[in-house]
C-alpha positions as CSV (number, residue, x, y, z in Angstrom):
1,X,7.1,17.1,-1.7
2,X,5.0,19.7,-0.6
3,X,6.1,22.4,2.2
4,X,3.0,20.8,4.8
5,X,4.6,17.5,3.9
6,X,7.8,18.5,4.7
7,X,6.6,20.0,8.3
8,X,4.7,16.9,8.7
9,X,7.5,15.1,8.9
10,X,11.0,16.9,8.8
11,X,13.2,13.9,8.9
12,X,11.6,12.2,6.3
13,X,10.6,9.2,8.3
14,X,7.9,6.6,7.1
15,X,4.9,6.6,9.0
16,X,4.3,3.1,10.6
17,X,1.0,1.5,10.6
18,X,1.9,-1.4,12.6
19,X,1.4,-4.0,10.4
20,X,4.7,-5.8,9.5
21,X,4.4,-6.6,6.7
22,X,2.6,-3.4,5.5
23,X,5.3,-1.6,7.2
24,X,8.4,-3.8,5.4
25,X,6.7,-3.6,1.9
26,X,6.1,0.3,2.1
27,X,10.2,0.5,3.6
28,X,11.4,-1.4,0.4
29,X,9.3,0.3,-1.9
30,X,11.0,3.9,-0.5
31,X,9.5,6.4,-2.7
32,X,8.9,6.9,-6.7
33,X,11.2,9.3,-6.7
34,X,14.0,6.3,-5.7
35,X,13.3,4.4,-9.2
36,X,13.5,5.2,-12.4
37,X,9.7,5.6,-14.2
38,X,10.2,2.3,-16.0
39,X,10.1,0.9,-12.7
40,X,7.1,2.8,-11.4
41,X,4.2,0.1,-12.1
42,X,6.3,-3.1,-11.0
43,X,7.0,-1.4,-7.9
44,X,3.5,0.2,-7.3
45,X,2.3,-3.4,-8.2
46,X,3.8,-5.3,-5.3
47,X,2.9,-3.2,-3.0
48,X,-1.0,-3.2,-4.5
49,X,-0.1,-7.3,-3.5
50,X,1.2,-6.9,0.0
51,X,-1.9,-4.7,0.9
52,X,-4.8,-6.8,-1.1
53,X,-3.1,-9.7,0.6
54,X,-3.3,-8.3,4.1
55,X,-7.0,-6.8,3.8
56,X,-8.1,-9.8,2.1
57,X,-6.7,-11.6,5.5
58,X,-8.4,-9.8,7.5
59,X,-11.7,-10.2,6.5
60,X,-11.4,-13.5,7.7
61,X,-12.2,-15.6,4.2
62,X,-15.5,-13.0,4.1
63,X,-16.3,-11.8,1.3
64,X,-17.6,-8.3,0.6
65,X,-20.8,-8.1,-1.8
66,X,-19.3,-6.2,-5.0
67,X,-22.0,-3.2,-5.8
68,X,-24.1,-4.2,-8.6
69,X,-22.9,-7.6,-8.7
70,X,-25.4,-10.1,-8.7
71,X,-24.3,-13.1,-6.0
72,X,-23.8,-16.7,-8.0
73,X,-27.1,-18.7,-6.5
């Protein structure tokens, strides 16, 4: 951690973004210093999850046009 981060936020607290289940699956995850590097990707993976899952709600089923993607007719 960097000295700015550690002024940022001298307790070491997890910055909430309001979103429960954002919020609960950044909590568990805790930091990469927590787990062993093995562990890294499975961990960094389920958060990936919890966060595609939660934009992808929120679009509302709406898909966003992929850049150079040509749409199926």
């Amino acid at each position: 951690m960097t000295q700015n981060q550690q002024s940022e936020n001298p307790q070491g607290e997890r910055p909430q973004t309001g979103n429960r289940l954002i919020d609960a699956a950044l909590a568990e995850f805790g930091s990469l210093d927590d787990h062993p590097p093995a562990e890294h990707h499975d961990r960094l993976a389920q958060v990936h999850e919890v966060l595609a899952s939660v934009l992808e709600q929120s679009r509302g089923g709406a898909q966003a046009p992929i850049p150079g993607l040509r749409p199926n007719p």
